[in-house]
MMTF fields as JSON, N, C-alpha, C and O atoms, coordinates in Angstrom:
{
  "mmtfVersion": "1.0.0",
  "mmtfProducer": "UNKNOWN",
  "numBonds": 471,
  "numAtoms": 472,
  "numGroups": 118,
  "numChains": 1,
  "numModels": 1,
  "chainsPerModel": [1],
  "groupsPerChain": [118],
  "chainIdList": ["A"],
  "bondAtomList": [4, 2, 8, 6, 12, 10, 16, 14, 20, 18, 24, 22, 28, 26, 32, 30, 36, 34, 40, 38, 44, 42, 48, 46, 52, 50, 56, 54, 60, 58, 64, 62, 68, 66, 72, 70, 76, 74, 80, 78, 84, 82, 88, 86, 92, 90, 96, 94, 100, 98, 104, 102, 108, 106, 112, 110, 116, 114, 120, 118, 124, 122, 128, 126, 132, 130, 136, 134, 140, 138, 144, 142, 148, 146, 152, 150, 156, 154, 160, 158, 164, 162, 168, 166, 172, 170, 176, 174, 180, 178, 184, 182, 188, 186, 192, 190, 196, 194, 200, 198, 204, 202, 208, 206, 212, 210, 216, 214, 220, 218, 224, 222, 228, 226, 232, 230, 236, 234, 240, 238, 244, 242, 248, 246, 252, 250, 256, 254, 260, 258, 264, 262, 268, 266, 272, 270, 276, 274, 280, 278, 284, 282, 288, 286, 292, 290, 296, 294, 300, 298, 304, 302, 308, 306, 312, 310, 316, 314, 320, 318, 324, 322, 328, 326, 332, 330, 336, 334, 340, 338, 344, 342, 348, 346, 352, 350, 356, 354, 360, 358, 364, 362, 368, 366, 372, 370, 376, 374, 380, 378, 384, 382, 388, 386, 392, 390, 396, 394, 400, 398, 404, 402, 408, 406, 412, 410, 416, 414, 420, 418, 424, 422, 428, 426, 432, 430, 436, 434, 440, 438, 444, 442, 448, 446, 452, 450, 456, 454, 460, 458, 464, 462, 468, 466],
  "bondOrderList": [1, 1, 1, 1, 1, 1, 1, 1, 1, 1, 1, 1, 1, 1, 1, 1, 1, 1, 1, 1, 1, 1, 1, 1, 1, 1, 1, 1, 1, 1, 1, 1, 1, 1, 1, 1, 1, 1, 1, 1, 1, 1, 1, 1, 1, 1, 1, 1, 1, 1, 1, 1, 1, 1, 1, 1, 1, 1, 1, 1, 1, 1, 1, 1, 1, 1, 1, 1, 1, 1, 1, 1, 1, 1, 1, 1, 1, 1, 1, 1, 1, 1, 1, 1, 1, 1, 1, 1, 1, 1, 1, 1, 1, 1, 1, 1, 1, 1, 1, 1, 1, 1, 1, 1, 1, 1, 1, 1, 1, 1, 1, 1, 1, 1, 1, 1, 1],
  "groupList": [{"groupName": "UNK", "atomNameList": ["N", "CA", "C", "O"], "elementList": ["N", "C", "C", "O"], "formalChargeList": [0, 0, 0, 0], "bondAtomList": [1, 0, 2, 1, 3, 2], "bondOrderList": [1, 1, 2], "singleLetterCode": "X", "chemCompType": "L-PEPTIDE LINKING"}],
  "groupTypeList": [0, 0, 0, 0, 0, 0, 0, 0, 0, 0, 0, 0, 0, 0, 0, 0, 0, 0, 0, 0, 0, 0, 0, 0, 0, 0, 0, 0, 0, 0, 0, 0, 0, 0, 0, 0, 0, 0, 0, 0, 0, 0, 0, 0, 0, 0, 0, 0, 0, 0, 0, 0, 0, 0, 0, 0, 0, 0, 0, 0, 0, 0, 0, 0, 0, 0, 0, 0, 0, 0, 0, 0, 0, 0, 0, 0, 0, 0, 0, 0, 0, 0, 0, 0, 0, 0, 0, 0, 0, 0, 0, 0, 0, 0, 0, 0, 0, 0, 0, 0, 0, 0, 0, 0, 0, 0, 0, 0, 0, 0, 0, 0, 0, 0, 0, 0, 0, 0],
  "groupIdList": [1, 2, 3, 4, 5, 6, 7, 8, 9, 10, 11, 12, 13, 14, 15, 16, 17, 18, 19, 20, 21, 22, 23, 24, 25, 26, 27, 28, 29, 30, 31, 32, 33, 34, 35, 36, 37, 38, 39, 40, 41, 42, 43, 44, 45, 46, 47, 48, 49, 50, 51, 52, 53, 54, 55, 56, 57, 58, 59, 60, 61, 62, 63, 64, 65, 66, 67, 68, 69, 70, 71, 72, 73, 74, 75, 76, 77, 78, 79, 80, 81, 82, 83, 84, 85, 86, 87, 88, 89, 90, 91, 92, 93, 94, 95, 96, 97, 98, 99, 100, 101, 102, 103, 104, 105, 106, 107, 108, 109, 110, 111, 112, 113, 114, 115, 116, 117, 118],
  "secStructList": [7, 7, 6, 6, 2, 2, 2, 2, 6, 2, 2, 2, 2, 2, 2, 2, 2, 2, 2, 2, 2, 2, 2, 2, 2, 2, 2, 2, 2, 2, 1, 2, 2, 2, 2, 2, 2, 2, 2, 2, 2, 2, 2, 2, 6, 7, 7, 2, 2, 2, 2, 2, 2, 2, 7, 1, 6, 6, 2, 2, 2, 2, 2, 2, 2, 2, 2, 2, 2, 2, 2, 2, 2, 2, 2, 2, 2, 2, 2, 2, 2, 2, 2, 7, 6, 6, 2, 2, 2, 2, 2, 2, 2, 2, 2, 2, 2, 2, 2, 6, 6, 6, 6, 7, 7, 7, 4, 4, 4, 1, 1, 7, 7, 7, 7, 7, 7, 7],
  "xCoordList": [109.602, 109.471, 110.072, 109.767, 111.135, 111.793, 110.609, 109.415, 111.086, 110.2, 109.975, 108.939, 111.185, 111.264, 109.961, 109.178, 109.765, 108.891, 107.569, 106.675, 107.246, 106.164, 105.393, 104.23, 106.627, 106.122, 105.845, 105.018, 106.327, 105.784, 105.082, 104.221, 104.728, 103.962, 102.159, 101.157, 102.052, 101.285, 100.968, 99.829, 102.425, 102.217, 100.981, 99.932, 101.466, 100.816, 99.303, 98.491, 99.03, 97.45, 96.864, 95.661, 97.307, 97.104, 96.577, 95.389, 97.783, 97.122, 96.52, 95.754, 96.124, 95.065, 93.541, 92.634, 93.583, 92.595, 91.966, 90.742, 92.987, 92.237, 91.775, 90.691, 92.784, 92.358, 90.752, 89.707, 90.882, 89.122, 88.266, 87.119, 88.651, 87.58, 87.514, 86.373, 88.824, 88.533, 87.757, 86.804, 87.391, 87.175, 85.462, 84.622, 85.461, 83.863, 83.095, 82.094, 83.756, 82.968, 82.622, 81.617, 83.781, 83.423, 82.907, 82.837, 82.374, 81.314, 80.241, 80.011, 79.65, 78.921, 78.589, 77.553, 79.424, 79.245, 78.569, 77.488, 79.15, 79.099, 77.452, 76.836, 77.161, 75.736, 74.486, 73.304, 75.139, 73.513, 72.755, 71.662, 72.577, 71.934, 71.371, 70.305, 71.645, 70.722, 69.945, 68.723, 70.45, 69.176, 68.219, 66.996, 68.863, 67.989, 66.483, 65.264, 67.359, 66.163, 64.999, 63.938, 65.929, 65.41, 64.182, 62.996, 64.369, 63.55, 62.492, 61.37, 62.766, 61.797, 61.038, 59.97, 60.99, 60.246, 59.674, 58.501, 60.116, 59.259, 58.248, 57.46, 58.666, 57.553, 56.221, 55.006, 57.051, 55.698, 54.714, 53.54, 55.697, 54.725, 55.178, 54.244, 56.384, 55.938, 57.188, 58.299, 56.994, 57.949, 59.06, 58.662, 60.052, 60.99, 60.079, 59.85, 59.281, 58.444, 57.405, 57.081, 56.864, 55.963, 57.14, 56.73, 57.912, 58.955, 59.199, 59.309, 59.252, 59.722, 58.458, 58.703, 57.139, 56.304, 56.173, 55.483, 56.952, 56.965, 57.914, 57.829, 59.028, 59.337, 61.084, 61.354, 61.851, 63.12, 63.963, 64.674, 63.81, 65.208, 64.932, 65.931, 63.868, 63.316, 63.922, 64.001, 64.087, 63.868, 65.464, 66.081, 65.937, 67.366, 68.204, 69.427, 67.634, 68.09, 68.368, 69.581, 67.363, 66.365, 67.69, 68.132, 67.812, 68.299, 69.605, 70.228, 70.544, 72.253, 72.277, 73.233, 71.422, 72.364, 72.078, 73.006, 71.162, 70.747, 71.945, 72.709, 72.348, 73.215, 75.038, 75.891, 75.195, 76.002, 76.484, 77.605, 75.426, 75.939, 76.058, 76.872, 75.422, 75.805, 76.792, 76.91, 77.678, 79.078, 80.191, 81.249, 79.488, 80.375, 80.74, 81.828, 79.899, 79.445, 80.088, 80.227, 80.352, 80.69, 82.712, 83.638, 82.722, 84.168, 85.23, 86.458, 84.044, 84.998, 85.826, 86.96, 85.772, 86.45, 87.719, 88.756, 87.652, 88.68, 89.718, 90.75, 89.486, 89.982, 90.616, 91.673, 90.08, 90.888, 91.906, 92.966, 91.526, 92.779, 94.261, 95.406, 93.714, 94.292, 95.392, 96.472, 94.665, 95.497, 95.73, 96.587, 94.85, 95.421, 96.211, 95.752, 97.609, 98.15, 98.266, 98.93, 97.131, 97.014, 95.621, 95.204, 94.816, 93.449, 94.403, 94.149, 95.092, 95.775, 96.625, 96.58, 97.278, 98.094, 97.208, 97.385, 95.844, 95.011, 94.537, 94.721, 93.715, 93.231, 94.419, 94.055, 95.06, 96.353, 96.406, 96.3, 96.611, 96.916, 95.36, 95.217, 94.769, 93.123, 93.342, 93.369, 93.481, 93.721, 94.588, 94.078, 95.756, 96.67, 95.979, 95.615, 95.882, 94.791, 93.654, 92.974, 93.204, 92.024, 92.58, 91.834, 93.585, 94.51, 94.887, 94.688, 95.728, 95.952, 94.607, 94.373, 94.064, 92.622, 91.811, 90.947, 92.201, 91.88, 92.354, 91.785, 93.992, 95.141, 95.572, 95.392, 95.913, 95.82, 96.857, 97.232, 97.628, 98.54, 99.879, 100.354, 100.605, 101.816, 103.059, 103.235, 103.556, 104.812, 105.708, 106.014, 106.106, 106.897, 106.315, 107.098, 105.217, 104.293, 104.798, 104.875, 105.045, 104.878, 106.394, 106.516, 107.18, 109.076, 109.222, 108.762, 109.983, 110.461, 112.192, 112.929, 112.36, 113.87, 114.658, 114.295, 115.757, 116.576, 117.77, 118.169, 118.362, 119.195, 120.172, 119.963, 121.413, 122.853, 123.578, 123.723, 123.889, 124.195, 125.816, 126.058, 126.725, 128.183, 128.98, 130.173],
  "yCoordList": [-19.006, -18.192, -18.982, -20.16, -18.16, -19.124, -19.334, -19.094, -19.741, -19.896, -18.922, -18.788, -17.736, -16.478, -15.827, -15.086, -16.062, -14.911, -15.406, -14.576, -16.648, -17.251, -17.435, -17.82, -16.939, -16.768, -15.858, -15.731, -14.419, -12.886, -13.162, -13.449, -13.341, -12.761, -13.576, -12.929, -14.719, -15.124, -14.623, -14.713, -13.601, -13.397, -12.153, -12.079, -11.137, -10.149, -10.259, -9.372, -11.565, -11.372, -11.883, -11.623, -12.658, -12.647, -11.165, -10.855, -10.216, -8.667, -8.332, -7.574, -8.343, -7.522, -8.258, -7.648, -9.505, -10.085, -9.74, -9.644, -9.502, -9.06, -7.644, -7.222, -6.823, -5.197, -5.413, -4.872, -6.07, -5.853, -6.564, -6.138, -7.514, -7.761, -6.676, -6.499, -5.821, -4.968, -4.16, -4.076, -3.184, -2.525, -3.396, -3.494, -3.588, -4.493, -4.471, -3.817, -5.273, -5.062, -3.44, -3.099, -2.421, -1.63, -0.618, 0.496, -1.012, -0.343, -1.16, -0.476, -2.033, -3.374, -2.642, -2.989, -1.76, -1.468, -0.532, -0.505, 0.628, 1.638, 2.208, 3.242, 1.451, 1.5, 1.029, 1.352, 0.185, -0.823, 0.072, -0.299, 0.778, 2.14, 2.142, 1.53, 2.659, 3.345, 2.141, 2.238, 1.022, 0.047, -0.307, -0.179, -0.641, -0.92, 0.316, 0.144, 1.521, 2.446, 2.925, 3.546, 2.18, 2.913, 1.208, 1.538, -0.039, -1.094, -0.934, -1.398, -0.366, 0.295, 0.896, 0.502, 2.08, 2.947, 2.271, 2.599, 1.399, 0.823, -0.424, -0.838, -0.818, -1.729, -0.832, -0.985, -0.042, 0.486, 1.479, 1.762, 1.984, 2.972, 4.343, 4.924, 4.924, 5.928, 6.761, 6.23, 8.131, 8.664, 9.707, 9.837, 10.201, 10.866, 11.748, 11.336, 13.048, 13.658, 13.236, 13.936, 11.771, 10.986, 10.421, 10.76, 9.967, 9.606, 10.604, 10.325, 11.997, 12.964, 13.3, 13.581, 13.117, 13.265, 12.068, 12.126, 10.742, 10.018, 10.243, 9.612, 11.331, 11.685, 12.273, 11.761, 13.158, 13.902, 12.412, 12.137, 11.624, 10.731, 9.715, 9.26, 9.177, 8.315, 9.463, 9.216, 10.186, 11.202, 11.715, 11.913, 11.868, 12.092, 10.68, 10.725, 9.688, 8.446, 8.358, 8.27, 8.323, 8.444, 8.992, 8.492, 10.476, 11.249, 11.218, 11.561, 10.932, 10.677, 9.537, 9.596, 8.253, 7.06, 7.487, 6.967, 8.351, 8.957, 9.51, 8.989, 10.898, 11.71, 10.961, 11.282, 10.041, 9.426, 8.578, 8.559, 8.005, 6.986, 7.806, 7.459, 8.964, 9.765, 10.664, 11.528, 10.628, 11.646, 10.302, 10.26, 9.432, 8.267, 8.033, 7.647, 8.266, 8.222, 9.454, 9.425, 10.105, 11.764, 11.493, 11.879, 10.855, 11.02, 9.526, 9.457, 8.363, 7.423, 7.662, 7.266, 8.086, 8.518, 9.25, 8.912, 10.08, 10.63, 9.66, 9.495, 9.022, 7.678, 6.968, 6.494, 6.696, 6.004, 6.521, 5.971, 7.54, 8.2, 8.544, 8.625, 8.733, 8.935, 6.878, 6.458, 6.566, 5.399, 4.072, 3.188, 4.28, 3.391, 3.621, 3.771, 3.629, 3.704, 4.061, 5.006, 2.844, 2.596, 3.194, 3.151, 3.71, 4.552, 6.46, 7.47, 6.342, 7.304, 7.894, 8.991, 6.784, 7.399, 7.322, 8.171, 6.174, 6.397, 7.915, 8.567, 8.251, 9.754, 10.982, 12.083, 10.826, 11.34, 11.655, 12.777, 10.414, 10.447, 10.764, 10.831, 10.852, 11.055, 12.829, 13.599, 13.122, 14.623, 15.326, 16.218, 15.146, 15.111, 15.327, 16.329, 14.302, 14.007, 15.027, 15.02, 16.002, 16.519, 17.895, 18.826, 18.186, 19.457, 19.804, 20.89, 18.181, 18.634, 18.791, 19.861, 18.013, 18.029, 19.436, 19.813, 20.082, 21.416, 22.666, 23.685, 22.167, 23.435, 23.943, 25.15, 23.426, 24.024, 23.165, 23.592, 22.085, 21.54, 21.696, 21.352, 22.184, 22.701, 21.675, 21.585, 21.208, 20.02, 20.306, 19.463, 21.587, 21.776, 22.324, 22.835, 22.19, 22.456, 20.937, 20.945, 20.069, 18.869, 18.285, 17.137, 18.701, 18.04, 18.839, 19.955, 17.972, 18.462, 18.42, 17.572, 19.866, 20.141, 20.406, 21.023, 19.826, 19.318, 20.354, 20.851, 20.675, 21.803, 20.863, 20.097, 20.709, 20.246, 21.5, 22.694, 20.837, 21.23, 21.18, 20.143, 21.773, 22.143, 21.976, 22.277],
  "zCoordList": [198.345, 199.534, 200.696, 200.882, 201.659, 202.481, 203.692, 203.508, 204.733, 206.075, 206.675, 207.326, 206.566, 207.837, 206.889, 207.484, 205.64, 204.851, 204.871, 204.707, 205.046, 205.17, 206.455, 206.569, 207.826, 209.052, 209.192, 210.096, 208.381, 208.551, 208.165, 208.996, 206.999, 206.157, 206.522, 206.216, 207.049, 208.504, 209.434, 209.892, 210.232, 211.181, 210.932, 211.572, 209.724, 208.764, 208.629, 208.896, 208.142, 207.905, 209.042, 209.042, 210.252, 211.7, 211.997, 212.079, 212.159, 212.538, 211.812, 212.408, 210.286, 209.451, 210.055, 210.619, 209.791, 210.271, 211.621, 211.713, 212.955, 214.371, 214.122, 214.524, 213.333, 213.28, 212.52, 212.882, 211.736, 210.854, 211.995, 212.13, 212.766, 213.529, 214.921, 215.347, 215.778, 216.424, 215.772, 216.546, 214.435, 213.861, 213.829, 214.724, 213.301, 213.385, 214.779, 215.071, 215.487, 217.11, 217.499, 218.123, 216.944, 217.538, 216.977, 217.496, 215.525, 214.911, 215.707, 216.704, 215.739, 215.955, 217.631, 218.197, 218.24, 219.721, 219.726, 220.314, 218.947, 219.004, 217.968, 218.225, 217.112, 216.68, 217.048, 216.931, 217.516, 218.404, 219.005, 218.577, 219.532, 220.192, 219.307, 219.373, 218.28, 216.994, 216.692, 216.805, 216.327, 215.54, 217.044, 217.108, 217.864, 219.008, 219.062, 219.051, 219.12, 219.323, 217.996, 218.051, 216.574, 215.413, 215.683, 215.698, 215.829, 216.128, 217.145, 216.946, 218.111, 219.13, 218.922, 219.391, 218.205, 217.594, 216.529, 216.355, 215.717, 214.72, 214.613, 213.763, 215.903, 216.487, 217.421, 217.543, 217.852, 218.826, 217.996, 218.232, 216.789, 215.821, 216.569, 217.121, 216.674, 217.463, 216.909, 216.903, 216.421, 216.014, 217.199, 218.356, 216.885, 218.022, 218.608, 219.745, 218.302, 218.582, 219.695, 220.654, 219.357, 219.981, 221.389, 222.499, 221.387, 222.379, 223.633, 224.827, 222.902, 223.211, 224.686, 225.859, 223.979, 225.376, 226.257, 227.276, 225.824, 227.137, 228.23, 229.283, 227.957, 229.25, 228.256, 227.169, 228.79, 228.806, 228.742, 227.776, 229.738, 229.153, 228.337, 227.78, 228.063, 226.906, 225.163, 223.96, 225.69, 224.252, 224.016, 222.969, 225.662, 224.831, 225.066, 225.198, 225.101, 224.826, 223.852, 223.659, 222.537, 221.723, 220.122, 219.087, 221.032, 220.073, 220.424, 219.42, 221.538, 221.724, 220.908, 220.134, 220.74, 220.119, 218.947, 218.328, 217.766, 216.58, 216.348, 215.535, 217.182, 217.077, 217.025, 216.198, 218.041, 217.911, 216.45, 215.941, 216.058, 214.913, 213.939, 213.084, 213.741, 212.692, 212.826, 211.956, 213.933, 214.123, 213.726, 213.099, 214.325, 213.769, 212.231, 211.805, 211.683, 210.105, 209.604, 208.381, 209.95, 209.76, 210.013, 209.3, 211.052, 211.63, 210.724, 210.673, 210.036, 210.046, 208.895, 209.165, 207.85, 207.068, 207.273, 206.703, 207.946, 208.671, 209.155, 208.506, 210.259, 210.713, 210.07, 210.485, 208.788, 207.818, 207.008, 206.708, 206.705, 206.121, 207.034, 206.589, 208.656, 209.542, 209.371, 208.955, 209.744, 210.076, 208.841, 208.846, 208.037, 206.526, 205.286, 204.154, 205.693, 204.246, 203.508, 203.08, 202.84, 201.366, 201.28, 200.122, 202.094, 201.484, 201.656, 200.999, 202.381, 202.426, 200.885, 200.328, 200.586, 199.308, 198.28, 197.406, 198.032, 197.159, 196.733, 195.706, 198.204, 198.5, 198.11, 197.695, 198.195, 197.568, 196.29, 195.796, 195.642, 194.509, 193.573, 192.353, 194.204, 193.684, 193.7, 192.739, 195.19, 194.844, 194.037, 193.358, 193.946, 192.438, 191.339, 190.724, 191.226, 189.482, 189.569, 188.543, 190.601, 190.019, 190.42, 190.116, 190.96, 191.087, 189.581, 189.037, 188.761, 187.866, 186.819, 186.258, 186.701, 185.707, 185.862, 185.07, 186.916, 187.344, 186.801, 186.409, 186.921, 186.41, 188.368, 188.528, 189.287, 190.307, 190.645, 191.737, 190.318, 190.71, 190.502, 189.419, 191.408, 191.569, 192.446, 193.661, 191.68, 191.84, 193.03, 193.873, 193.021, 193.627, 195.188, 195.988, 195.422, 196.7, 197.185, 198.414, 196.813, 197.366, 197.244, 197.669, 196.897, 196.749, 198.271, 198.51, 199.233, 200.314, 199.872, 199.369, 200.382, 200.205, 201.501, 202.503, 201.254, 202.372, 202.365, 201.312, 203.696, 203.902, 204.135, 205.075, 203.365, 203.99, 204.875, 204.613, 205.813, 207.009, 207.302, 207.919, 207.119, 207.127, 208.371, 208.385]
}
């Protein structure tokens, strides 16, 4: 392997490495709400219902960071297919295989044909 390929290919797991740690913090951001409030409630003994009569913003505190981590949970999948690749062509090729294992897979739905132009 020369040098130019050994400096990409460095430079390469440099960015994989910051993307998994942006990706981390901002699960890590974006959930804390939930364990914070699901720990709260489980120290004090007190269920959402019970929250709910200590007052309107204790309760939709309560239930936005709930509601949140689970749209999160709902949406990240998406995300990934959106922006990875290789979970992308996996998912792909997964749907294939059960189009055909089905009888519903049609080859030519998927060949893009090209118009020469005169």
């Amino acid at each position: 392997m020369s040098n130019k390929q050994a400096t990409e290919q460095s430079l390469k797991k440099k960015k994989f490495i910051q993307s998994l740690m942006i990706i981390a913090a901002s699960y890590v951001v974006t959930t804390w709400p939930f364990w914070a409030t699901s720990l709260g409630m489980a120290i004090t003994r007190r269920s959402l219902r019970q929250v709910r009569q200590l007052g309107l913003f204790w309760y939709l505190l309560a239930f936005s960071s709930f509601a949140i981590t689970t749209a999160i949970s709902v949406v990240n999948p998406f995300l990934y297919l959106k922006f990875d690749g290789n979970i992308r062509k996996k998912a792909i090729a997964i749907l294939k295989r059960r189009q055909v294992q089905a009888g519903y897979y049609n080859p030519s739905r998927f060949t893009v044909t090209t118009k020469i132009l005169n």
